[in-house]
C-alpha positions as CSV (number, residue, x, y, z in Angstrom):
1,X,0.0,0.0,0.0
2,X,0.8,3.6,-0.9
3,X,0.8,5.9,2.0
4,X,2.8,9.0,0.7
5,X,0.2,11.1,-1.3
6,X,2.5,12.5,-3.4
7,X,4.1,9.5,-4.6
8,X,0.4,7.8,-5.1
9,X,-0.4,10.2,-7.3
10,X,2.4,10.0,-9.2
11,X,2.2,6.4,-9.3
12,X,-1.6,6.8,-10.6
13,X,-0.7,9.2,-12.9
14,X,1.6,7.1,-14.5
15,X,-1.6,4.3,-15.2
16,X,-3.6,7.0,-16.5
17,X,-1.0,7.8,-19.1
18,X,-1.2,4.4,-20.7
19,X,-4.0,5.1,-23.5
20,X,-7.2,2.9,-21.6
21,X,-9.6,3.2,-20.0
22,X,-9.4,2.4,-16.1
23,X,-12.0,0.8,-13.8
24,X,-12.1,2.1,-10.0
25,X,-11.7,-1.0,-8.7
26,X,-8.8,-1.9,-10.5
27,X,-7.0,1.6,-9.7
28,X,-7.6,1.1,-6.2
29,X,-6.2,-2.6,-6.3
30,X,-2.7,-1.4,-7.8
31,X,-2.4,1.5,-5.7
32,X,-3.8,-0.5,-2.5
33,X,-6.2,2.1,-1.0
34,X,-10.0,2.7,-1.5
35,X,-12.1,3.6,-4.1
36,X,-12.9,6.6,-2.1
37,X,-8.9,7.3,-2.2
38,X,-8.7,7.1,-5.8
39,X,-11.9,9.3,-6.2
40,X,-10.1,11.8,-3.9
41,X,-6.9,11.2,-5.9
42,X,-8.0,11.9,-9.4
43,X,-9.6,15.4,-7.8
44,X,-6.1,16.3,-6.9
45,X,-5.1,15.5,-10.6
46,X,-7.7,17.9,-11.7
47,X,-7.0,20.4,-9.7
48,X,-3.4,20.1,-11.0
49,X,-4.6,20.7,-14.1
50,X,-5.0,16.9,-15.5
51,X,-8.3,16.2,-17.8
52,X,-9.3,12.7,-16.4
53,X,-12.6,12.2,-17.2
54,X,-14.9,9.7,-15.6
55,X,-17.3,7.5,-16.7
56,X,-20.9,6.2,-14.9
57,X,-22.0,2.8,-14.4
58,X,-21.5,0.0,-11.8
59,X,-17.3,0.3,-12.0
60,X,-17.0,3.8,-12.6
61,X,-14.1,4.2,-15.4
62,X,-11.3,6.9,-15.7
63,X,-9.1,8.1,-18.4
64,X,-7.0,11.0,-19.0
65,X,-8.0,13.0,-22.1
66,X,-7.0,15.7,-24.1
67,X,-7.0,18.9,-22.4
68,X,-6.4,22.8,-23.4
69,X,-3.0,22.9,-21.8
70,X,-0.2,19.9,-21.6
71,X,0.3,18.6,-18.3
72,X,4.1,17.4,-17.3
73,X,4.0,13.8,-18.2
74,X,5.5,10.9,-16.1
75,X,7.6,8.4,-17.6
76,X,8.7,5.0,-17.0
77,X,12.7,4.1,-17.3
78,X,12.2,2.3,-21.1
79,X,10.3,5.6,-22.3
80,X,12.5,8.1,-21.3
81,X,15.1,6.0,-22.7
82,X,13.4,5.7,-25.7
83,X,12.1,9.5,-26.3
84,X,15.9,10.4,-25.4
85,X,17.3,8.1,-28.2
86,X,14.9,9.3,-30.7
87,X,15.3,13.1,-30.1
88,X,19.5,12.4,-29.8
89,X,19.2,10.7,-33.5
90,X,17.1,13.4,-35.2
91,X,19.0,16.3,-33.3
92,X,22.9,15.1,-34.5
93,X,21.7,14.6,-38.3
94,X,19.7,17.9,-38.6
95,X,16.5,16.1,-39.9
96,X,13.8,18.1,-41.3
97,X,11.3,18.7,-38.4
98,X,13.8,18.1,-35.9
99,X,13.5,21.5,-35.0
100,X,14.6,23.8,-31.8
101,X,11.9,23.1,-30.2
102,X,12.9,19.2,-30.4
103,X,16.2,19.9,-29.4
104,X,14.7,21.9,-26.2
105,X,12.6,19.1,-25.3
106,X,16.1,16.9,-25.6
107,X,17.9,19.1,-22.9
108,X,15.0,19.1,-20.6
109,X,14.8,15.5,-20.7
110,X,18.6,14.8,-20.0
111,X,19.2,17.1,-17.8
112,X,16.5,15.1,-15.5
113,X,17.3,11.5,-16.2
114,X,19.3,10.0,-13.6
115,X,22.8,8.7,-14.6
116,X,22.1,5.1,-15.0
117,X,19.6,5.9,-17.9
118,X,21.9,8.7,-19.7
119,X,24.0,5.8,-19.8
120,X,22.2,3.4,-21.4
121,X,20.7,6.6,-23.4
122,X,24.7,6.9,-24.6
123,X,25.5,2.9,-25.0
124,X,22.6,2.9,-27.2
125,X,23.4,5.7,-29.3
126,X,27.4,4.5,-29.6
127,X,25.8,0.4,-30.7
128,X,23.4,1.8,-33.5
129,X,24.3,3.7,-36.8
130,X,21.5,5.7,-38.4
131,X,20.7,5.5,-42.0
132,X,20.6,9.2,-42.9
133,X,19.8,11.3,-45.9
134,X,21.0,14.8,-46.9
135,X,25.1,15.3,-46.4
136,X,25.0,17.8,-43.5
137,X,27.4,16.7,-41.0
138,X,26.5,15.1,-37.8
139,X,26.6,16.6,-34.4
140,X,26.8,15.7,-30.7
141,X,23.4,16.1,-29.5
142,X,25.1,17.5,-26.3
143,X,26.1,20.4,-28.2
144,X,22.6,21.6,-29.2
145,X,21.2,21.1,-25.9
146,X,23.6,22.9,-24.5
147,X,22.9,25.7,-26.5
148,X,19.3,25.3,-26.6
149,X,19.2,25.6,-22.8
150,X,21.1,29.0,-23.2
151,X,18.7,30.1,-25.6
152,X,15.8,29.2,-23.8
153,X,17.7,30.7,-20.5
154,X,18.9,33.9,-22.1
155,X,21.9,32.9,-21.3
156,X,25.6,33.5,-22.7
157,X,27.3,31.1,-24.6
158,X,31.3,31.0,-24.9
159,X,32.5,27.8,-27.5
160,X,35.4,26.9,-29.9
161,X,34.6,27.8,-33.5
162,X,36.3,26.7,-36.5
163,X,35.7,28.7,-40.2
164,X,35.2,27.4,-43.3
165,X,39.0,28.3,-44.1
166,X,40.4,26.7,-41.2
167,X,40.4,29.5,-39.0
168,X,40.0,28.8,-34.8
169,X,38.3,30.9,-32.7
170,X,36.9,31.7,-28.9
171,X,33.5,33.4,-29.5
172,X,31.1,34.9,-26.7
173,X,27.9,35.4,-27.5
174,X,24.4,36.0,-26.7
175,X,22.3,32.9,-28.6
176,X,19.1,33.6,-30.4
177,X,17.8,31.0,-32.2
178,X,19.2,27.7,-33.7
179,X,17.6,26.8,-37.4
180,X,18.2,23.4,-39.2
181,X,17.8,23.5,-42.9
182,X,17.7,19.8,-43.2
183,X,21.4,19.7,-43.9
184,X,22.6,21.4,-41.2
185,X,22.1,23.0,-38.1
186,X,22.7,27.4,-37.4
187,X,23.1,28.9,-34.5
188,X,22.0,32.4,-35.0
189,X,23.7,34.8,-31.8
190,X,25.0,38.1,-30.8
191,X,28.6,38.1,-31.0
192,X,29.7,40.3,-28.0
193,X,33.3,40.8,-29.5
194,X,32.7,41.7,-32.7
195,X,29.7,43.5,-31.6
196,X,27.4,42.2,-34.4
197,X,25.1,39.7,-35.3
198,X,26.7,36.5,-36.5
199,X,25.6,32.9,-37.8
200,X,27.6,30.1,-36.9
201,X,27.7,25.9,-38.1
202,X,27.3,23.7,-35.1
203,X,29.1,21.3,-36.3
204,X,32.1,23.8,-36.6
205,X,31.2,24.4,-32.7
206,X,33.0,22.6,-29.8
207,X,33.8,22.7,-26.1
208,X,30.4,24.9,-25.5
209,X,30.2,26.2,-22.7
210,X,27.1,28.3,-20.6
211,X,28.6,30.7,-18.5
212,X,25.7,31.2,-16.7
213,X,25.8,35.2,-17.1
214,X,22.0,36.4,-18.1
215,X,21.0,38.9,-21.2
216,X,18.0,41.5,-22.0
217,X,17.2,39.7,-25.5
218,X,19.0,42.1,-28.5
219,X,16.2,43.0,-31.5
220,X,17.6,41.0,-34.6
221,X,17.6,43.0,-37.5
222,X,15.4,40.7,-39.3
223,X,12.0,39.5,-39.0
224,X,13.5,36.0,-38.1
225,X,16.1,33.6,-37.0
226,X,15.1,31.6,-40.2
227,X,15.5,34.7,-42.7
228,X,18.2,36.0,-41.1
229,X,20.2,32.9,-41.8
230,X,19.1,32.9,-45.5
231,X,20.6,36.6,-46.0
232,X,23.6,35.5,-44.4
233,X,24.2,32.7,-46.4
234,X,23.6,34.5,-49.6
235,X,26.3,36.8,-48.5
236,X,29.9,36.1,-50.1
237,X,28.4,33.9,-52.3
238,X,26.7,33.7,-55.9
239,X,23.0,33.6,-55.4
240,X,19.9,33.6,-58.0
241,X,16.3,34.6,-57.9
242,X,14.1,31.9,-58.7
243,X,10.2,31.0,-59.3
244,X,8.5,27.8,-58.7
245,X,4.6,27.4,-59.2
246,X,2.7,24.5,-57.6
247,X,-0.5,22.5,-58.1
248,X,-1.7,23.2,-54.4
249,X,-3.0,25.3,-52.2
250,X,-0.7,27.9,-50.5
251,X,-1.2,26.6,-46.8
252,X,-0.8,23.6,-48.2
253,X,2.7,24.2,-49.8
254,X,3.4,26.4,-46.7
255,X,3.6,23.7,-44.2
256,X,6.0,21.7,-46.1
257,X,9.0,24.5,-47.3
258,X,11.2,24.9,-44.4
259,X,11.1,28.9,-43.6
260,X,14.6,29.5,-44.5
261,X,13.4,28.9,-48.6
262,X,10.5,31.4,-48.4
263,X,7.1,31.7,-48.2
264,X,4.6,30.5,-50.8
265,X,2.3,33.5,-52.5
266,X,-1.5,32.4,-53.1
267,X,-2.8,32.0,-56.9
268,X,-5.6,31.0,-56.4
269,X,-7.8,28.7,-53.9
270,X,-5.7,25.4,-55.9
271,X,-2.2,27.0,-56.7
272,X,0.7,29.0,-55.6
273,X,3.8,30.6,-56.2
274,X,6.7,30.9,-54.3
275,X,9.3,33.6,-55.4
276,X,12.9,34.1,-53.6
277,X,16.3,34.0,-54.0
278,X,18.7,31.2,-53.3
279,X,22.4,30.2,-52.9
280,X,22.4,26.7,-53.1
281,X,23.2,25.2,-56.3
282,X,20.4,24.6,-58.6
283,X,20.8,20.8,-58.6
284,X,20.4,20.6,-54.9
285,X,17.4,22.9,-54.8
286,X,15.1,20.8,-57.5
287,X,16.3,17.5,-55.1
288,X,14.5,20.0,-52.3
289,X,12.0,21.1,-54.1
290,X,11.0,17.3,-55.6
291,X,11.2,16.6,-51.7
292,X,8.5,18.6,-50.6
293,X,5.8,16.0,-52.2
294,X,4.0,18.6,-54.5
295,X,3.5,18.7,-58.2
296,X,5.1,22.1,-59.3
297,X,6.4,23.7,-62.5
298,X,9.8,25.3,-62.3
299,X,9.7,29.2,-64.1
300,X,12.9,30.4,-63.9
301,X,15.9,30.4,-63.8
302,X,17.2,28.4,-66.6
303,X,20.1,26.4,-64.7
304,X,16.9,25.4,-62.2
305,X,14.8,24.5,-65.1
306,X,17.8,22.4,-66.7
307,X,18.5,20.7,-62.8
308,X,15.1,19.8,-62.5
309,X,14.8,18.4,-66.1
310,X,18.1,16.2,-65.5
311,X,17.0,15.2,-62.3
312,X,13.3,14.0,-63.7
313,X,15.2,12.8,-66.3
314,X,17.5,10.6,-64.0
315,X,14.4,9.1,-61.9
316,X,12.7,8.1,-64.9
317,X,15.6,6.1,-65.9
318,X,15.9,5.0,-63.1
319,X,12.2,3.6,-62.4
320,X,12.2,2.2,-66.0
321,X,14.3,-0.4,-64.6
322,X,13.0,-1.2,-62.0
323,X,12.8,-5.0,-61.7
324,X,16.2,-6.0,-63.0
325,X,18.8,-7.8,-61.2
326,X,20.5,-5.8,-57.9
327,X,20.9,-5.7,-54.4
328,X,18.5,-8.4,-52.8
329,X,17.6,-8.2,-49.2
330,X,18.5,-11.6,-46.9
């Protein structure tokens, strides 16, 4: 039997999370008090701010719903592991959806889990090898939680930075935001010795460090982390305006182009447009484009007309054949 009240409650919190639905009796069996107990017990839960809702009848049912707000959840040892493995894959390969958001739910998590599960968080990363797409280099996922708690915190962040010539560095800044493209991973911050705004590659980063010093949040000079980014990266570098028209609502197309490529104009109720400039190379951007899942019709430029036609061109040779001899699975 449960005596602590706080630990029975977390204890039948913990059944409630699993997706049934829960008679009284059988709540009050696991946790070894009354029915009354558990009655009194799930009004605590709602009072914390947990939807259970109950059913009538001669058991009297309960099961935690959807509510207007998201309640802290309580894991076992196997989940955590598990939602700690997932997030550490995504985060070190910059995969598309894999955003800051995931990265901040990463550094929450580990900075909670007691050591025994961070290790078997770590031997299970260090045993498996993920099948990746896209040829951004990968990253330790302690890294970006480290600097997602100091952007979350307001925090300053000193690290190690290496340039694209060679070039080593100590930089002090105050972090923003961090972006992933799908390749690769920014970290868009205030750098407070060259008194400017600055984006740098994580995986150029090492030996991060939060010094624990706090910061009134600096106004970028552009609308957004994400756009910011794609004006620096066209800087120093040959870019092109381009013009893409799909066969699809604007929302639509909207919630499948990553921010940093720009947002898609409305043509009408079925169709759309999206207009901006770019300085990726035209073969990588049609591979992008032919990612997002969409039927659209390249306008302009002509090197992105002729990338898209040779890749078409590729995958149709490829598909037509399809069915000859290659690599079997065993």
């Amino acid at each position: 039997m449960t005596t602590d009240t706080p630990a029975r409650l977390l204890q039948l919190l913990s059944l409630l999370q699993t997706p049934r639905e829960w008679p009284g009796g059988e709540l009050a069996d696991r946790l070894g008090v009354s029915r009354r107990t558990v009655r009194r017990d799930i009004d605590r839960l709602r009072e914390l701010g947990y939807p259970v809702q109950a059913t009538l009848g001669s058991e009297g049912g309960y099961r935690l719903v959807a509510g207007k707000a998201m309640p802290p959840l309580v894991l076992d040892d196997e989940e955590a592991v598990a939602i700690a493995v997932g997030l550490r894959a995504g985060a070190g390969h910059a995969l598309e959806g894999v955003d800051e958001a995931s990265v901040r739910a990463l550094a929450k998590l580990e900075q909670v889990l007691p050591s025994r599960l961070r290790h078997r968080v770590s031997t299970l990363q260090a045993a498996t090898t993920p099948l990746t797409s896209g040829d951004g280099a990968s990253i330790a996922p302690e890294t970006l939680t480290v600097m997602a708690s100091t952007v979350a915190g307001q925090e300053r962040l000193r690290f190690a930075y290496r340039a694209g010539d060679g070039t080593e560095s100590r930089r002090q800044t105050e972090p923003y935001r961090l972006v992933s493209t799908g390749r690769r991973w920014y970290l868009v911050a205030y750098d407070l010795d060259r008194a400017d705004w600055r984006t740098f590659r994580v995986d150029r980063v090492s030996e991060p460090f939060a010094t624990g010093a706090r910061f009134a949040p600096r106004e970028l000079p552009t609308g957004s982390a994400a756009e910011y980014l794609r004006r620096s990266m066209q800087r120093g570098r040959e870019s092109y305006d381009f013009e893409v028209a799909f066969a699809a609502p604007a929302e639509a197309v909207a919630a499948r182009v990553p921010a940093w490529l720009g947002v898609p104009e409305p043509v009408d109720a079925d169709s759309c447009r999206l207009r901006a400039t770019s300085g990726d190379p035209p073969d990588w951007l049609a591979v992008r484009l032919a990612m997002l899942g969409v039927e659209f019709t390249v306008r302009g430029p002509a090197e992105l007309v002729a990338a898209a036609r040779e890749l078409g061109g590729r995958l149709t040779r490829a598909a037509a054949g399809a069915g000859a001899p290659g690599i079997s699975e065993t």
